[in-house]
N, C-alpha and C positions, 0 to 999 in steps of 0.2 A: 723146916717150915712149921709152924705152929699153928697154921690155918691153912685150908683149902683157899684159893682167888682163885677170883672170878674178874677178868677185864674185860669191861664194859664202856666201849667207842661208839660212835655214829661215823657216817662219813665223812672223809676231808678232816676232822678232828684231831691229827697226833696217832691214824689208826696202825697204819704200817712202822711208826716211828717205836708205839709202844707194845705192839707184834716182835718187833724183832728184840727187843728188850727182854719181855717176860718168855719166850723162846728160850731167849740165854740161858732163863732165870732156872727156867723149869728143866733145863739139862743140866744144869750145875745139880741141882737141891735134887735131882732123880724124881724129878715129877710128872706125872703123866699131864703131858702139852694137849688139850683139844682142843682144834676150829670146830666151834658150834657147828655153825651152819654145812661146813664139811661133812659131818658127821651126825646132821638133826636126827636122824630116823634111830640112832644108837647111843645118843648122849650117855643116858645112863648107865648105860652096860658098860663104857669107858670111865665112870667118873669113880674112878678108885684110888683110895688118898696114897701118897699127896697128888693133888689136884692142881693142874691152872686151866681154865676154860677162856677160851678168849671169843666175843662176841663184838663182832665189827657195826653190828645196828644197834645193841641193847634191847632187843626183842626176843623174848626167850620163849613167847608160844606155851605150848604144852609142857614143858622144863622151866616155869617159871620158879618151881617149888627150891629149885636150886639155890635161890637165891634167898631164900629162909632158913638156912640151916646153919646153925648153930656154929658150924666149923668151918664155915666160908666167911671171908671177908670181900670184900667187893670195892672195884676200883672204878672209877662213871667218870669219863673225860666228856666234858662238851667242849664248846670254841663257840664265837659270836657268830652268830646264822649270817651276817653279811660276809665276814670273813669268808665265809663256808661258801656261799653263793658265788665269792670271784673266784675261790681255789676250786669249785668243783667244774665252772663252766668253763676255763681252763682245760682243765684234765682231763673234760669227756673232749673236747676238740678233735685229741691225740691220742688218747688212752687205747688197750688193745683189749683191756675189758670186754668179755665175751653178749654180755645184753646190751654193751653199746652198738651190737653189728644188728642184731636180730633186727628185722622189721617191726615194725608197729603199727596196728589197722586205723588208728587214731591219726596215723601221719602218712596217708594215703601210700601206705606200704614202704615207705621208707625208715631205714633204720636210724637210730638215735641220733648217733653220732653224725651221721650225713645229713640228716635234718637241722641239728643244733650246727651245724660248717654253712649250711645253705643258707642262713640268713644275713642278711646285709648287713647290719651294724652290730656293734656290741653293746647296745641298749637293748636289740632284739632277743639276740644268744641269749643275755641275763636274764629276761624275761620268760624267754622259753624255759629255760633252766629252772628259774622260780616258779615254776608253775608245775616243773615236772619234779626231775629227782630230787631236785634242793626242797622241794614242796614237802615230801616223804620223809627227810634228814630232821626238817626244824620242826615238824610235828610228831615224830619220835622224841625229841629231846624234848618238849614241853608234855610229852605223855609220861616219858617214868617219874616213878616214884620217886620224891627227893626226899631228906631227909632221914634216910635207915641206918640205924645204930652200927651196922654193921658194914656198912657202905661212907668212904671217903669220895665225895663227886668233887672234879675237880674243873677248874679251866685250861682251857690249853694255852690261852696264854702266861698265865703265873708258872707254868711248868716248865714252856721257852724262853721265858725270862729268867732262871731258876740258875744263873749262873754258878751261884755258889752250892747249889744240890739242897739249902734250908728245906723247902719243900720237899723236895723229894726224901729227905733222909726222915722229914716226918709220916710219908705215905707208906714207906721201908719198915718202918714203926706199926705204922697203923694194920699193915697187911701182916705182921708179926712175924719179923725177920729182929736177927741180933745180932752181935756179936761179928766173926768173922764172915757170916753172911749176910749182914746189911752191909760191909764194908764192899762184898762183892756185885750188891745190886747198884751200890752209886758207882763202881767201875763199869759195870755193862751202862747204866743211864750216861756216863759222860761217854764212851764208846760210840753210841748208838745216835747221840744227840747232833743233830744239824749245830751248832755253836761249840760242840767239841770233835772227835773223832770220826763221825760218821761214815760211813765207807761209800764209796762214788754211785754204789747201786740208789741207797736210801738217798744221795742228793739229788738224782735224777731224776727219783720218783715225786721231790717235794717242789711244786714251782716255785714256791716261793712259801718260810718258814714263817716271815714277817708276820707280825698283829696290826689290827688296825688298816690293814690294807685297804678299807674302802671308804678310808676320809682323803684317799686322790681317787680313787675308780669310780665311786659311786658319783652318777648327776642329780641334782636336784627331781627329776624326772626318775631315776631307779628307784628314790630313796622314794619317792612318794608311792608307787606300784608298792613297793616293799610295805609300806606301812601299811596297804591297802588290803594286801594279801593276808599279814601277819602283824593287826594292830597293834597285840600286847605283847607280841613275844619276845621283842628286848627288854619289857620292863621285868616281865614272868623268871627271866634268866639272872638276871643280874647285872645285862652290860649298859640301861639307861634307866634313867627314872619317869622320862617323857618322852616328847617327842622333839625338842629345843634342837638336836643334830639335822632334822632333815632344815629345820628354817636355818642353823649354821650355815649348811653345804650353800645353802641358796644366797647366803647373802655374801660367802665366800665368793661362788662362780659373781657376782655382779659385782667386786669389788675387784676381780680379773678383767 
């Protein structure tokens, strides 16, 4: 390894996908693997090179300095925030995720997950959801820093579409791998990949890998709350230039 990474996901985003990945990576290359948030209180007393840090929100808190250093490269997955909004309200449904049980004083002592089941429709759920944890996920990803020399941010969809690994053999590149160890990170990426080998844990865990999921889920009616919530944040990201998809969806549903 030629540099320290740092993998840098938000929720629902490719997290668990590219966990299991730089795992590999970091036991092949004899690299010390940390979960950030595992391990916040001692980050540093672990970070001894080689290095891979994995951060499931891209919130580094008090260890941000991490992310300045000369001998880190950094890898920042997003995914379109609506994507994100069907796959997470999904997943907290069922999910065994420990803060999905906790009560919540905010929801008259019911916890997350029972609260986000108790609602009638799935205009509701989305809405609750957008308003909670998906609220948290798309305001993180319009908070970091884009553009660091030392930092590759990528999409999550360009990367599941990535059939031929182009992409990835340039991220392989950029994190400073070579040689017979870039050939071995595009075998763990097609391994680990829902579209190649993936093992039945990682399928179970993904509802569904699909992009664009929400030009059939979304109603003219989520898409508007959406915009209402989060006016600029598709444009901020890079997945619209206006606002022309929610009048789409609308003249879509009336042409049904």
């Amino acid at each position: 390894m030629k540099y320290n990474i740092v993998l840098a996901t938000h929720h629902k985003t490719g997290t668990v996908w590219m966990a299991s990945i730089f795992k590999a990576i970091a036991k092949q290359m004899r690299a010390n693997y940390v979960e950030f948030w595992s391990n916040y209180g001692r980050v540093d007393s672990l970070l001894k090179t080689p290095f891979v840090v994995f951060n499931y929100d891209s919130n580094f808190g008090q260890h941000s300095s991490v992310l300045k250093r000369d001998d880190v490269r950094i890898l920042h997955l997003i995914r379109d925030p609506r994507d994100v909004l069907i796959s997470a309200m999904h997943y907290h449904k069922t999910s065994d995720e420990a803060w999905l049980h906790k009560t919540v004083p905010d929801n008259d002592g019911v916890n997350y997950q029972n609260k986000l089941n108790s609602l009638a429709t799935p205009f509701e759920q989305y809405i609750f959801e957008l308003e909670h944890s998906t609220s948290t996920t798309i305001d993180d990803m319009l908070d970091w820093q884009y553009g660091r020399a030392n930092c590759m941010d990528v999409r999550y969809e360009d990367l599941f579409q990535d059939r031929t690994m182009a992409l990835w053999s340039s991220i392989v590149t950029f994190l400073g791998f070579d040689g017979p160890d870039q050939e071995f990170c595009k075998e763990t990426f097609w391994k680990y990949s829902l579209f190649g080998e993936a093992p039945g844990a990682n399928r179970r865990h993904a509802r569904s890998g699909e992009v664009a999921q929400w030009k059939h889920e979304f109603s003219p009616e989520l898409a508007e709350a959406f915009v209402d919530r989060f006016p600029d944040a598709l444009q901020v990201l890079g997945y619209e230039s206006d606002d022309a998809w929610v009048r789409t969806l609308g003249e879509k549903t009336k042409a049904e």
